[in-house]
VODO-900265 format. One record per residue: residue number from 0; x, y, z of N, C-alpha, C, O in turn. Coordinates in nm, 4 decimals. Atoms other than C-alpha are relative to their C-alpha. Example, Ala and Ser with C-alpha at 12.3 -4.5 7.8 and 13.67 -1.06 7.14 Angstrom:
2
<node n="0" n_xx="0.0890" n_yy="-0.1190" n_zz="0.0000" ca_xx="1.2300" ca_yy="-0.4500" ca_zz="0.7800" c_xx="0.0900" c_yy="0.1200" c_zz="0.0000" o_xx="0.1936" o_yy="0.1181" o_zz="0.0665"/>
<node n="1" n_xx="-0.0820" n_yy="-0.1190" n_zz="-0.0060" ca_xx="1.3670" ca_yy="-0.1060" ca_zz="0.7140" c_xx="-0.0770" c_yy="0.1090" c_zz="0.0730" o_xx="-0.0261" o_yy="0.2198" o_zz="0.0899"/>
This chain:
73
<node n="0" n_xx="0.0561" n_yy="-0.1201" n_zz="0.0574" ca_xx="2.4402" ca_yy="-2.6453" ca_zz="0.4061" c_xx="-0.0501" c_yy="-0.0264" c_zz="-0.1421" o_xx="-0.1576" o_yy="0.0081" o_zz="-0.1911"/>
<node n="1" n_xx="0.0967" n_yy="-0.0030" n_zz="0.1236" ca_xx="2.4027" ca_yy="-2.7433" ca_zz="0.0796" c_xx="-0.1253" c_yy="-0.0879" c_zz="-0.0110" o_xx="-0.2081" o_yy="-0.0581" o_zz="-0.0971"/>
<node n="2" n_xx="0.1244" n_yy="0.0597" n_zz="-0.0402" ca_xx="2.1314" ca_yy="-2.9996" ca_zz="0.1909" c_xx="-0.1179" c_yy="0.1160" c_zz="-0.0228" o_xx="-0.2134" o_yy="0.1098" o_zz="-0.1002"/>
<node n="3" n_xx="0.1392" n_yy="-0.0945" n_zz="-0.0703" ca_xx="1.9087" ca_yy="-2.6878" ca_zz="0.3243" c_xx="-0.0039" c_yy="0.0489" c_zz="-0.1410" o_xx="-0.1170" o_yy="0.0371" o_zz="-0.1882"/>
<node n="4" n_xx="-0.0484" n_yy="-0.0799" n_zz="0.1181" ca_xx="2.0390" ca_yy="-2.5088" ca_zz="-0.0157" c_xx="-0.1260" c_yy="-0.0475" c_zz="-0.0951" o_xx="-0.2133" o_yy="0.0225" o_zz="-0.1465"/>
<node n="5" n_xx="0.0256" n_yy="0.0877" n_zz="0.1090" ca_xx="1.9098" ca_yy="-2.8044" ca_zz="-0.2264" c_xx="-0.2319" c_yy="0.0067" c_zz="0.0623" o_xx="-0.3328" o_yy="0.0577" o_zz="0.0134"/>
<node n="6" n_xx="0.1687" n_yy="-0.0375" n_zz="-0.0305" ca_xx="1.5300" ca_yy="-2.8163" ca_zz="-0.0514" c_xx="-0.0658" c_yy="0.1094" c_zz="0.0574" o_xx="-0.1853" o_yy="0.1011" o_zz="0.0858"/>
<node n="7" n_xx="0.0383" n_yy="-0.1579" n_zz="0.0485" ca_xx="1.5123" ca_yy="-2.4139" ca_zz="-0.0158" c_xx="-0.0235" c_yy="-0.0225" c_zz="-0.1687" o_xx="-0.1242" o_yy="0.0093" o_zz="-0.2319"/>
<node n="8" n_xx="-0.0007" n_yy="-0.0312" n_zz="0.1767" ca_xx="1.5612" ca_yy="-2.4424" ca_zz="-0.3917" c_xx="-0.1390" c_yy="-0.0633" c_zz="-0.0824" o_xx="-0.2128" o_yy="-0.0206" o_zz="-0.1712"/>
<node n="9" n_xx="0.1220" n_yy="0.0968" n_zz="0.0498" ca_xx="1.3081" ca_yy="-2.7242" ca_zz="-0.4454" c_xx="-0.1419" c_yy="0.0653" c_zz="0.0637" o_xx="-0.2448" o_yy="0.0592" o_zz="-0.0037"/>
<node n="10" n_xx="0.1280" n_yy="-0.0584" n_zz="-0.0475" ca_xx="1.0381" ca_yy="-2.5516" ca_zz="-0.2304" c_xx="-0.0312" c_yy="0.1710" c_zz="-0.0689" o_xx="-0.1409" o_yy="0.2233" o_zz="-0.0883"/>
<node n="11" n_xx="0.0994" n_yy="-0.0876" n_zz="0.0803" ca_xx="1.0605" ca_yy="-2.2287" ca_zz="-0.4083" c_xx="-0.0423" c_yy="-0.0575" c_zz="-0.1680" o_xx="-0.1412" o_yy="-0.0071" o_zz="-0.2212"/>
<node n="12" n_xx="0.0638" n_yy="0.0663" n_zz="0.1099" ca_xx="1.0319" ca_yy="-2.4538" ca_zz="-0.7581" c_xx="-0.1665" c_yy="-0.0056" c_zz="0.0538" o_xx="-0.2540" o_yy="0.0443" o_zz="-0.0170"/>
<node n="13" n_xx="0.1208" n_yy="0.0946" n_zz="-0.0119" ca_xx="0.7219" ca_yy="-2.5995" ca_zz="-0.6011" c_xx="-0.0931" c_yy="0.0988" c_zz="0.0133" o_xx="-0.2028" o_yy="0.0597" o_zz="-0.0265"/>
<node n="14" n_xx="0.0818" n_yy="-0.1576" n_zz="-0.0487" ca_xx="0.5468" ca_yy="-2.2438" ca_zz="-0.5037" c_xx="-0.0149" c_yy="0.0746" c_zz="-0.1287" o_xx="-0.1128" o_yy="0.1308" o_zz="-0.1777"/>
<node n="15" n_xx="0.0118" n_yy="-0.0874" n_zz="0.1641" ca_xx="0.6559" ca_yy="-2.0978" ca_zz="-0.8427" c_xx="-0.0728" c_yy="-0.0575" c_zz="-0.1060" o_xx="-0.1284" o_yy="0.0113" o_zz="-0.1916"/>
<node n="16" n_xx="0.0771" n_yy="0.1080" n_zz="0.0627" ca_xx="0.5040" ca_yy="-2.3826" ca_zz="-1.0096" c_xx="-0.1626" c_yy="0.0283" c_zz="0.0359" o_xx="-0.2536" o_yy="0.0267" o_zz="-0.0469"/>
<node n="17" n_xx="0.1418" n_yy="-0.0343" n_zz="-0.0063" ca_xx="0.1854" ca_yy="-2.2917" ca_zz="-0.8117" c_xx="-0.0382" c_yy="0.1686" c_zz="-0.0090" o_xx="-0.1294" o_yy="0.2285" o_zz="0.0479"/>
<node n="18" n_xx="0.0310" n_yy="-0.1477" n_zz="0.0076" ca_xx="0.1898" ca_yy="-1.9388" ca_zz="-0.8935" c_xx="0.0276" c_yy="0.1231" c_zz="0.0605" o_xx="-0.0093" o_yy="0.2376" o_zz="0.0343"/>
<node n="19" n_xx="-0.0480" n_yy="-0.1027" n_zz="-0.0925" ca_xx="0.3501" ca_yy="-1.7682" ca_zz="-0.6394" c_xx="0.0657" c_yy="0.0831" c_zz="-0.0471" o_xx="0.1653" o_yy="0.0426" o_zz="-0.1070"/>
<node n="20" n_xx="-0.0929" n_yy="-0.0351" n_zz="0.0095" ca_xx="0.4852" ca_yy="-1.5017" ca_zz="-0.6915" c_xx="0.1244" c_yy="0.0314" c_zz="0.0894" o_xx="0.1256" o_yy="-0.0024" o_zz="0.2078"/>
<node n="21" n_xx="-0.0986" n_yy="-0.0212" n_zz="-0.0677" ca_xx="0.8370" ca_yy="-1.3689" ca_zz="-0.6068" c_xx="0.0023" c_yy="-0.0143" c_zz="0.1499" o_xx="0.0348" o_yy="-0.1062" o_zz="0.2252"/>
<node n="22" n_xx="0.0186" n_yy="-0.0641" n_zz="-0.1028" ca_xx="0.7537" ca_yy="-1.1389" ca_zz="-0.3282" c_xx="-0.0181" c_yy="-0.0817" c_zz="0.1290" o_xx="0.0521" o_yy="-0.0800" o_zz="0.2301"/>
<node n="23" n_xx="0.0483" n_yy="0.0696" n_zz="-0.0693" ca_xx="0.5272" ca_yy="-1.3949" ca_zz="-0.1686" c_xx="0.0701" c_yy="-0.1106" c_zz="0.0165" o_xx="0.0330" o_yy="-0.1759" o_zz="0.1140"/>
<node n="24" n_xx="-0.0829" n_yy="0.1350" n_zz="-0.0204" ca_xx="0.7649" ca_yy="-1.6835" ca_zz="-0.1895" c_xx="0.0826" c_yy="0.0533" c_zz="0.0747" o_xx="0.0898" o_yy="-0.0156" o_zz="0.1765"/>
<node n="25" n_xx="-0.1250" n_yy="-0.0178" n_zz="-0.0724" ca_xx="1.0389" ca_yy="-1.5270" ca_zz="-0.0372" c_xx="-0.0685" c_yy="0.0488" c_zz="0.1638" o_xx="-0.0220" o_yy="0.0189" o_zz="0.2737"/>
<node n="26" n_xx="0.1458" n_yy="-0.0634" n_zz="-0.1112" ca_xx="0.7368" ca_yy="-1.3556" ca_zz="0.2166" c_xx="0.0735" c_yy="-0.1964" c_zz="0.1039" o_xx="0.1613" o_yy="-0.2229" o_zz="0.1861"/>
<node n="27" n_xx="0.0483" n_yy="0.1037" n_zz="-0.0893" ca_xx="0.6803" ca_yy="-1.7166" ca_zz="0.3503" c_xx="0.1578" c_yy="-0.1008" c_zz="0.0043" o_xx="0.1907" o_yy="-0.1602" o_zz="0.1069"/>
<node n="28" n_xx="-0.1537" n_yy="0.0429" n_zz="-0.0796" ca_xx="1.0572" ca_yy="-1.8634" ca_zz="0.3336" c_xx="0.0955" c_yy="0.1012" c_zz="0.1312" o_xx="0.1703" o_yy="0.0476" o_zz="0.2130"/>
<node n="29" n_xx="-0.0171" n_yy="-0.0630" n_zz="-0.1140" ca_xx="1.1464" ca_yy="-1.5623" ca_zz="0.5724" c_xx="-0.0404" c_yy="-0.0629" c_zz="0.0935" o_xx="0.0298" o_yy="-0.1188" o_zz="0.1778"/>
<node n="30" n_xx="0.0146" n_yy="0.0733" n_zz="-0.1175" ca_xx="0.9140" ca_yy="-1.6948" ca_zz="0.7761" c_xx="-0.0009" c_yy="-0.1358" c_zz="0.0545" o_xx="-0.0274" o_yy="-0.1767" o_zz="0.1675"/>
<node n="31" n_xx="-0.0404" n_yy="0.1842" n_zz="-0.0476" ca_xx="0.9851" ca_yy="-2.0686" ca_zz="0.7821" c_xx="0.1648" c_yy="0.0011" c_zz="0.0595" o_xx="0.2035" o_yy="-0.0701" o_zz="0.1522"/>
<node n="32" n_xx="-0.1510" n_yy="-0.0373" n_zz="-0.0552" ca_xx="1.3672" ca_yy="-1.9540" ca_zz="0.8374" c_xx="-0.0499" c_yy="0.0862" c_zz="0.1399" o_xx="0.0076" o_yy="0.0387" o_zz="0.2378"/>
<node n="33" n_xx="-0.0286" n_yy="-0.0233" n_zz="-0.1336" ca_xx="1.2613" ca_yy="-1.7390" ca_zz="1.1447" c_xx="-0.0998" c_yy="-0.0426" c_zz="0.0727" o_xx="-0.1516" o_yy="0.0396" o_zz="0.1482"/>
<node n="34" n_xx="0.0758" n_yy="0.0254" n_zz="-0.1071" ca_xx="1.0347" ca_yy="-1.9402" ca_zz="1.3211" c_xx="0.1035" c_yy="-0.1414" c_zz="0.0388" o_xx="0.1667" o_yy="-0.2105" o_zz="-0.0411"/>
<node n="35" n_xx="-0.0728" n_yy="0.1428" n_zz="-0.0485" ca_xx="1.2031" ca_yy="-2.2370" ca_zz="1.5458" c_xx="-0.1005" c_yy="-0.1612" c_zz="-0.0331" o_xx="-0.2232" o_yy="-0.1700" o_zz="-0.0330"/>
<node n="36" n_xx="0.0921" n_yy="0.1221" n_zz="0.0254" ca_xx="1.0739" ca_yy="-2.5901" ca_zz="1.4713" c_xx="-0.0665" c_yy="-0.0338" c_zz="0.1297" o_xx="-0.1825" o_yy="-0.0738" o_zz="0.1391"/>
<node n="37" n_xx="0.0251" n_yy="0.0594" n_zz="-0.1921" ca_xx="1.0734" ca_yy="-2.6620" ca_zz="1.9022" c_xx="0.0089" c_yy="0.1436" c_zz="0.0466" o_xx="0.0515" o_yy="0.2303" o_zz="-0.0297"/>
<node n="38" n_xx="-0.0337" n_yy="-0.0755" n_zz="-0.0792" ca_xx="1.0765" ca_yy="-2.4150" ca_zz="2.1532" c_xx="0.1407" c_yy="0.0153" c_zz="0.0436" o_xx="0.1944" o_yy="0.1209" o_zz="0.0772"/>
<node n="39" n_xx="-0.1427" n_yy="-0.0140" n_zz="-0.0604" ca_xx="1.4256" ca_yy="-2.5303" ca_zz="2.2516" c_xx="0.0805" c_yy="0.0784" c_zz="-0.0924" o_xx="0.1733" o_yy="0.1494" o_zz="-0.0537"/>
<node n="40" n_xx="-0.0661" n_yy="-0.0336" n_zz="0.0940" ca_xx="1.5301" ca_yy="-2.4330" ca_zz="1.9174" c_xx="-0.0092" c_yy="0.1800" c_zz="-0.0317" o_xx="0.0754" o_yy="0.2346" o_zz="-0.1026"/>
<node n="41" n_xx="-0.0145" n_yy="-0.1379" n_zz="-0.0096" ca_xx="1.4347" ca_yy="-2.0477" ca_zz="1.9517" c_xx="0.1368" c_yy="0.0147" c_zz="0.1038" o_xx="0.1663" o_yy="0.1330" o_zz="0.1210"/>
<node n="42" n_xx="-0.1064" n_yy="-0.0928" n_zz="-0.0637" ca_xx="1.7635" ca_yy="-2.0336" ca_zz="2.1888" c_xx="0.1589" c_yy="-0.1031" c_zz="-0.0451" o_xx="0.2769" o_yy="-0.0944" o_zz="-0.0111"/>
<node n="43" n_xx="-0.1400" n_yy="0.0703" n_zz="0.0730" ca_xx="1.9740" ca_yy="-2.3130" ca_zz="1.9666" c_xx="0.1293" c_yy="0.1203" c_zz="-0.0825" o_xx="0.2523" o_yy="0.1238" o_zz="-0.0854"/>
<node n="44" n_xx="-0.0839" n_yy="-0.1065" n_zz="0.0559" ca_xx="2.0758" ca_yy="-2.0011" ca_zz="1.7707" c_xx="-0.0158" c_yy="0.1177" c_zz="0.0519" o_xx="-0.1114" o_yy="0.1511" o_zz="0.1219"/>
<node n="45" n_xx="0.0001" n_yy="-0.1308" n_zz="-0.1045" ca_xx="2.1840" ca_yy="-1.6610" ca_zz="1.8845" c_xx="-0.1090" c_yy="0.0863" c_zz="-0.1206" o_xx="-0.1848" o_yy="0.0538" o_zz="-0.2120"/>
<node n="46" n_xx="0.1385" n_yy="-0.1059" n_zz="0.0687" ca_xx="1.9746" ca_yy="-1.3677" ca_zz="1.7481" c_xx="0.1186" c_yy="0.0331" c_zz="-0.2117" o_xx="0.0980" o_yy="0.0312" o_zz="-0.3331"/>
<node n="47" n_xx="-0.1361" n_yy="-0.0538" n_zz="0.1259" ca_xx="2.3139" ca_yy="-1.2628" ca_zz="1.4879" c_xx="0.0191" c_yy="-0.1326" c_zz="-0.1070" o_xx="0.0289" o_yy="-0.1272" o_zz="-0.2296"/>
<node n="48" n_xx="-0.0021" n_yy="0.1274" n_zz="0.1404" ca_xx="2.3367" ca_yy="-1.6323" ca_zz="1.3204" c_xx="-0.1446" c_yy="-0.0341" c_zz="-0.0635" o_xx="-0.1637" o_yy="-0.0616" o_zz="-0.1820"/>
<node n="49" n_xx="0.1387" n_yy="-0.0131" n_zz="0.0565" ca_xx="1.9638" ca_yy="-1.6471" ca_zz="1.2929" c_xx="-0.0181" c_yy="0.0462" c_zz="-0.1045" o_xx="-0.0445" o_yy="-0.0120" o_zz="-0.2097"/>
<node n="50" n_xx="-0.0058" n_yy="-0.0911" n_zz="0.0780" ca_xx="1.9693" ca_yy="-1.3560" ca_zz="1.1391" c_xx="0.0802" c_yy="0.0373" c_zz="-0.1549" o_xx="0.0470" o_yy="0.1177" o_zz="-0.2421"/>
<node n="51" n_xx="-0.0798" n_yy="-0.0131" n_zz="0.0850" ca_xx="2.2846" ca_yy="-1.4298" ca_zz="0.9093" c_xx="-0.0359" c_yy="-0.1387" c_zz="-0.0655" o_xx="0.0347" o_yy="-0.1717" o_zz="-0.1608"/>
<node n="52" n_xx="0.0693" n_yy="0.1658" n_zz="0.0332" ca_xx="2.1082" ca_yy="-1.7946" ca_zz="0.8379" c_xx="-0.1317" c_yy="0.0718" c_zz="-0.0924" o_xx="-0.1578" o_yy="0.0159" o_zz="-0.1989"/>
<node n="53" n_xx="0.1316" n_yy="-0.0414" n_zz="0.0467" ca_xx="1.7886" ca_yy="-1.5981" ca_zz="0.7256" c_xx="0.0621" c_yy="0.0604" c_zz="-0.1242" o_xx="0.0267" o_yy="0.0326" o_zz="-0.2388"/>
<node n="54" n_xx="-0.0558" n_yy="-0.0795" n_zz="0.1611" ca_xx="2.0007" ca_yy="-1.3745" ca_zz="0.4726" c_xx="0.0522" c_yy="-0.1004" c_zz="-0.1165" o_xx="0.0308" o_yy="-0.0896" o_zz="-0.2372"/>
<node n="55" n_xx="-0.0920" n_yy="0.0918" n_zz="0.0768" ca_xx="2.2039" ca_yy="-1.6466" ca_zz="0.3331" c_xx="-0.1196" c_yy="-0.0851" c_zz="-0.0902" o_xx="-0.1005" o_yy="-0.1105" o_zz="-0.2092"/>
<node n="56" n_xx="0.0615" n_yy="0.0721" n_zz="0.1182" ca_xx="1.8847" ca_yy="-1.8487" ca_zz="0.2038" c_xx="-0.0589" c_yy="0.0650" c_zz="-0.0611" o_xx="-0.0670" o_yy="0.0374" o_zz="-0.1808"/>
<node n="57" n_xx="0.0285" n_yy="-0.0828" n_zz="0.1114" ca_xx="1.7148" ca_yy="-1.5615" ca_zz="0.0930" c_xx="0.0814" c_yy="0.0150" c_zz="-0.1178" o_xx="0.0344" o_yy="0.0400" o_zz="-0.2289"/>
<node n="58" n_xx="-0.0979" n_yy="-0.0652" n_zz="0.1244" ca_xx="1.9898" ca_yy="-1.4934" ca_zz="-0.1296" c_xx="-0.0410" c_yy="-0.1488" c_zz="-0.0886" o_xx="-0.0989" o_yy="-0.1461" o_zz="-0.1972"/>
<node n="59" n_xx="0.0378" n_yy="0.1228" n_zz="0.0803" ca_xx="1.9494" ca_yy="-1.8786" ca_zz="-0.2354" c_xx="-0.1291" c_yy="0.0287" c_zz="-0.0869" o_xx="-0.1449" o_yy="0.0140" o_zz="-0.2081"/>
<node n="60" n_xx="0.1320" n_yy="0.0716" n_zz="0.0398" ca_xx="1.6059" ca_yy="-1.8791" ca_zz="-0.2714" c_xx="-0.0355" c_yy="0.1865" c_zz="-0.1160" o_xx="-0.1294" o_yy="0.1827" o_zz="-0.1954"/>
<node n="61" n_xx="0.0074" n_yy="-0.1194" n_zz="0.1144" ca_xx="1.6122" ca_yy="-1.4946" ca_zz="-0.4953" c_xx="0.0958" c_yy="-0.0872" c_zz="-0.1093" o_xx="0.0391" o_yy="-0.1224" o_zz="-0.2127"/>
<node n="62" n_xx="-0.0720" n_yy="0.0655" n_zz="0.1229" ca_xx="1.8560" ca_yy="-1.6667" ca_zz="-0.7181" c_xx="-0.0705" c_yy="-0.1178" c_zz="-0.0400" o_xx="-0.0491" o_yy="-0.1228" o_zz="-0.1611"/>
<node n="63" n_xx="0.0540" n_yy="0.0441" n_zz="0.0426" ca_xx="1.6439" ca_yy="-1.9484" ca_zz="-0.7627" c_xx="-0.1138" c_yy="0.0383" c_zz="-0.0879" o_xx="-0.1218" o_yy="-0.0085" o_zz="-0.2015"/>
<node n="64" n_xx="0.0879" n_yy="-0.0384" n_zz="0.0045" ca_xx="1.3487" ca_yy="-1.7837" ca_zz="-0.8051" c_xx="0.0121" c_yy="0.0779" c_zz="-0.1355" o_xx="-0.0878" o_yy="0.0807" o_zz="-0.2073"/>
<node n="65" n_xx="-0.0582" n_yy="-0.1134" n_zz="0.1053" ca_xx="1.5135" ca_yy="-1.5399" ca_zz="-1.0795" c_xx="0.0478" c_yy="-0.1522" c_zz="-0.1244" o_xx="0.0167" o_yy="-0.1717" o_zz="-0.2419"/>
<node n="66" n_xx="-0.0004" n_yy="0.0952" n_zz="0.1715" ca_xx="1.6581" ca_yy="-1.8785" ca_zz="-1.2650" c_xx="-0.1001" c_yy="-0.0740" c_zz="-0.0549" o_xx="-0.1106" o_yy="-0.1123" o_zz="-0.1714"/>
<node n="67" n_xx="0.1289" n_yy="0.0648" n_zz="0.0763" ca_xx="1.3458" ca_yy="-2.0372" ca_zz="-1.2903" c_xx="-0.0682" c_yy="0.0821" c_zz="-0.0727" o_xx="-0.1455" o_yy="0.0253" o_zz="-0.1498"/>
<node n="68" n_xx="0.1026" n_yy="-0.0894" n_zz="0.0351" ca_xx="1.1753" ca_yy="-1.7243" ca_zz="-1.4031" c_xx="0.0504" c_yy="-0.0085" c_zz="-0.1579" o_xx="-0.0171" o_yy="-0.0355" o_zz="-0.2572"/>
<node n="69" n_xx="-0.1023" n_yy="0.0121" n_zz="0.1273" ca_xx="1.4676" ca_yy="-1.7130" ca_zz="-1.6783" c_xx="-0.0272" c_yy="-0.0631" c_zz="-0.0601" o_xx="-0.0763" o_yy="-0.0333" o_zz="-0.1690"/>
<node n="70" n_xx="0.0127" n_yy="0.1395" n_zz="0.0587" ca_xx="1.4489" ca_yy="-2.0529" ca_zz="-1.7504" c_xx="-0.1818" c_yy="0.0307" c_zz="-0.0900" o_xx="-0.2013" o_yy="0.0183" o_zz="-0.2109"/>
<node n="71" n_xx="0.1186" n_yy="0.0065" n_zz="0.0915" ca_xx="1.0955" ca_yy="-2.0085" ca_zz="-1.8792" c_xx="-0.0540" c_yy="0.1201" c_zz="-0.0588" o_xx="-0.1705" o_yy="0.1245" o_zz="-0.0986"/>
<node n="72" n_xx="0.0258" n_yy="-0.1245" n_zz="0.0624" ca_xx="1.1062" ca_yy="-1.6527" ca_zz="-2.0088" c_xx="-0.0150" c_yy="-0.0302" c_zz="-0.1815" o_xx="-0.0376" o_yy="0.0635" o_zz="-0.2580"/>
């Protein structure tokens, strides 16, 4: 977990760096968290860990997003 943690964190750096804002960064990590990489992988996870997998990096990737903003306020 902290792997995924560590390059959620680095990919919203890299977005915020190009201007993204918030909204839209977190917009397009939603959807990289709920799309499957394979087909097999839409039924690797149930609908409830998906779902509790999707919250958990949001929360990462808002707290990133908020210390970088900090960081250069």
């Amino acid at each position: 977990m902290d792997e995924l943690r560590e390059a959620l964190c680095s990919y919203v750096g890299a977005l915020r760096h190009e201007g993204w804002t918030r909204e839209a960064t977190l917009a397009t990590v939603r959807t990289l968290i709920a799309t499957p990489v394979t087909p097999d992988g839409a039924i690797a996870l149930t609908p409830i860990v998906r779902d509790a997998l999707a919250e958990l990096t949001l929360e990462w990737c808002q707290a990133e997003y908020d210390r970088l903003a900090a960081a250069t306020a």
